[in-house]
C-alpha positions in Angstrom: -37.2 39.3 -8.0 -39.4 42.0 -9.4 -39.0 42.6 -13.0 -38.9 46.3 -14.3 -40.1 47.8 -18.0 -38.6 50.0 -19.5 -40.3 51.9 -22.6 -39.3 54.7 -24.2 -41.5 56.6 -27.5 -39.4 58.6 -29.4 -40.7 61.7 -32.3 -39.5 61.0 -35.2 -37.2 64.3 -34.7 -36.0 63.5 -31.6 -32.7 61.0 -31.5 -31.2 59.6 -28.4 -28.5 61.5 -27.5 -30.7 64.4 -27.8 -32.6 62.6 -24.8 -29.7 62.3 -22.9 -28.1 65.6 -23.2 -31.4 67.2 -21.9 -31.2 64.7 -18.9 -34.7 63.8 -19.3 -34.5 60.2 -18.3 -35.5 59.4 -14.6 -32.8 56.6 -13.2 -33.5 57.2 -9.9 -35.4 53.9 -9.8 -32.2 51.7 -10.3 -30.4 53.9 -7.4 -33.0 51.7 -5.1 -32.4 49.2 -2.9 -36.0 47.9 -2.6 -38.3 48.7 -5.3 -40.9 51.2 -3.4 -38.1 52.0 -1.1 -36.3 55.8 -0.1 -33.5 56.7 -3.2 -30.3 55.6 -1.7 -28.3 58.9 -0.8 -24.6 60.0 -2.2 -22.3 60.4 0.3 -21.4 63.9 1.1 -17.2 64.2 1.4 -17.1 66.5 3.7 -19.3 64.3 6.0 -16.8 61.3 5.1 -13.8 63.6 6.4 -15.6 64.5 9.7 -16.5 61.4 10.9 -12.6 59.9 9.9 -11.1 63.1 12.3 -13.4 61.8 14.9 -12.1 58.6 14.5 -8.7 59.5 14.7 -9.6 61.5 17.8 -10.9 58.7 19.7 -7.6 56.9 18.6 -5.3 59.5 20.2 -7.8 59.4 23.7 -7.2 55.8 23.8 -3.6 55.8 23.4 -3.4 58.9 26.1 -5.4 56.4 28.5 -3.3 53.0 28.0 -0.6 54.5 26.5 1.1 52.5 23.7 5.0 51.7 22.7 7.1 51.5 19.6 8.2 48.0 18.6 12.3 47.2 20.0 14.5 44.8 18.4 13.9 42.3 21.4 10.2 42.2 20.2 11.6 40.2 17.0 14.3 37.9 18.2 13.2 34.7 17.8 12.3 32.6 21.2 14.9 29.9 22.5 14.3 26.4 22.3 13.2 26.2 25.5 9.8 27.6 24.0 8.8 24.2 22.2 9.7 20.9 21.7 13.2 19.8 21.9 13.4 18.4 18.2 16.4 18.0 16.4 16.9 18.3 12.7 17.6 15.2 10.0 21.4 16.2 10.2 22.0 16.3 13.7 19.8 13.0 13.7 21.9 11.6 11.1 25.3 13.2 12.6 24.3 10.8 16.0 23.4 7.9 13.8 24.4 7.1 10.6 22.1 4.6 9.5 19.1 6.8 10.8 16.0 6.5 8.2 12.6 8.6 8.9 9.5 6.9 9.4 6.2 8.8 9.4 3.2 7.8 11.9 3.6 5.8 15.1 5.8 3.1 15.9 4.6 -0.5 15.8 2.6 -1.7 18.9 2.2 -5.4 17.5 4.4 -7.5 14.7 1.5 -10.1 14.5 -1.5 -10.1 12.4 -4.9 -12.5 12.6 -5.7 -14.2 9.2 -8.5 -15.8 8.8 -7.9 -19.2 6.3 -10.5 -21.4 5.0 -10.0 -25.4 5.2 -9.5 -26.7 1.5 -8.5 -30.3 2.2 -9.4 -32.4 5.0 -6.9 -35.1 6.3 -8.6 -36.8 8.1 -12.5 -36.8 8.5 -12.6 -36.3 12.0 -12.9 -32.6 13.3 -9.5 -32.2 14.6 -6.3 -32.5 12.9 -3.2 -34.2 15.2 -0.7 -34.4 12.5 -1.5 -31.1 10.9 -1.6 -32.5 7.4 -4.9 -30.6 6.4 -4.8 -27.5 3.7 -6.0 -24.0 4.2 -5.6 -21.0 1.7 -6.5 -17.5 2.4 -10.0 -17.2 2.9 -12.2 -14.1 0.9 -13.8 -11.5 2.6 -17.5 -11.6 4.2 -18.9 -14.1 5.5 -18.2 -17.6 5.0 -20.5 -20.0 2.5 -21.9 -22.6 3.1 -20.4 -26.0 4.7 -17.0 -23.9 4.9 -14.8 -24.0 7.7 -12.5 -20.9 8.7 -9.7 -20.6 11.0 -7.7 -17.7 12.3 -3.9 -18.5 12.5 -1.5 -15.1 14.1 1.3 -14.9 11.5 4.0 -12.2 11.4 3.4 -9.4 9.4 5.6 -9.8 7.0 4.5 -13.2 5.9 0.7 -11.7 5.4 1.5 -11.1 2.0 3.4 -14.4 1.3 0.3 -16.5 2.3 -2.1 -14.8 0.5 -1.9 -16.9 -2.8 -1.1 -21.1 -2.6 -2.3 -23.7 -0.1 -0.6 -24.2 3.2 -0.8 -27.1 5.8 -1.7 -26.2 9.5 2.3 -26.7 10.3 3.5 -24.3 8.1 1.3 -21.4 8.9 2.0 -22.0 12.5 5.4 -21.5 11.8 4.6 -18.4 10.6 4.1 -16.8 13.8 8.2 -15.7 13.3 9.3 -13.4 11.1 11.0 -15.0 7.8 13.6 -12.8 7.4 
């Protein structure tokens, strides 16, 4: 950006409105687009109205060429059904069946969930548990520490939240798999 001075020296007879009545000052500099550059031109009226009858000439050619039609009353009736999807409104949903509830998003695919438990107490020593007496409680996120041993059990979704908190034994999350309701 180019920065422009402006200075003005004044007689001590001479105020500014004086100045400006005579017309004296020289703005055509702030009329520029680019300093340096051609004084942007006014534009004429009458030049404005000519090239607007022109346009409105063309306008009339084209529509002697393709022609062009009023808007009817069948323009704005609304399209049938047949146009989109067949949906039907809350009430007529409700009208079929009165316990109907709305859900948003896609139905369920699966009622099961994989949660991953860590091994808290350990029966017996051995690697395998026959009588499912060892305890497991939800295990953090990440990955697991040292010496600690996870296990994925499916559980319903429902119970995901009931397991989160407390100890369980390998029998009672496998019973899990159902739904406890």
């Amino acid at each position: 950006m180019q920065e422009h001075k402006l200075s003005i020296s004044f007689d001590s007879n001479v105020t500014v409105s004086d100045l400006l009545e005579e017309k004296t000052l020289d703005v055509s500099s702030l009329k520029q687009d680019a300093p340096g550059g051609k004084v942007r031109d006014h534009v004429d009226e009458i030049e404005a109205l000519d090239a607007r009858t022109d346009e409105l000439e063309q306008i009339a050619k084209f529509i002697k060429v393709h022609g062009a039609t009023k808007p009817t009353e069948a323009d704005f009736v609304p399209k049938s059904q047949a146009w989109g999807r067949n949906v039907k409104s809350k009430a007529q949903k409700l009208a079929e069946n009165p316990n109907y509830i709305e859900r948003r998003g896609r139905p369920r695919s699966s009622y099961t969930k994989s949660v991953t438990f860590v091994r808290v107490l350990q029966a017996d020593k051995g690697l395998i548990d026959n009588e499912g007496k060892d305890q497991f409680k939800r295990a953090g996120r990440g990955r697991a520490k040292k010496g600690e041993i996870r296990e994925s059990f499916t559980l319903h979704h429902t119970n995901v939240a009931n397991v989160s908190e407390g100890t369980y034994t390998r029998k009672e999350l496998v019973a899990l798999i159902r739904s406890s309701s």
